[in-house]
C-alpha positions, 0 to 999 in steps of 0.5 A: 179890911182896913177898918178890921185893921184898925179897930180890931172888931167887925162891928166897926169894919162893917161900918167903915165900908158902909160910910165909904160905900155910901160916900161914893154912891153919893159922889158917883150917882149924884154930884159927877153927873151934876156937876159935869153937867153944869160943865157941860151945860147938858141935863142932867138927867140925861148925862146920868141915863147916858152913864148908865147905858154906857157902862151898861153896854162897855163896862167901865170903858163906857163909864169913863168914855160916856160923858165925852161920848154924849158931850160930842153927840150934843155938839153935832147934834146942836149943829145939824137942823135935822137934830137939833131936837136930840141937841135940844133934849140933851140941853140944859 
């Protein structure tokens, strides 16, 4: 809408949700699970699969609780002997 707005054509609106739509895929499927798990020290392929179950299973409620959801698992999981392979699986 806003880029009808502002360049007055179709064109350039469609190419403006285009480049945004791009920008936030990139953001949301590629550097908030890189970055959160250099934070976390978790995989990032797991925290990515995590964040897809979640949000899956809760909606958005899943999206933003999964990543602390799995940070929790990890650390129970680091700390049971039974489950430290879960842990070992969930670390980087």
């Amino acid at each position: 809408m806003v880029g009808f707005l502002q360049f007055c054509t179709i064109d350039m609106a469609l190419l403006v949700a285009g480049i945004s739509l791009v920008i936030n895929s990139i953001e949301g499927f590629l550097l908030t699970p890189w970055l959160t798990s250099r934070a976390s020290k978790m995989n990032s392929v797991a925290v990515f699969i995590g964040v897809l179950a979640w949000g899956w299973l809760w909606g958005a409620w899943g999206l933003l609780l999964g990543v602390p959801i799995l940070m929790v698992i990890k650390a129970i999981c680091d700390r049971i002997d039974d489950l430290n392979t879960v842990g070992e699986l969930l670390d980087d």
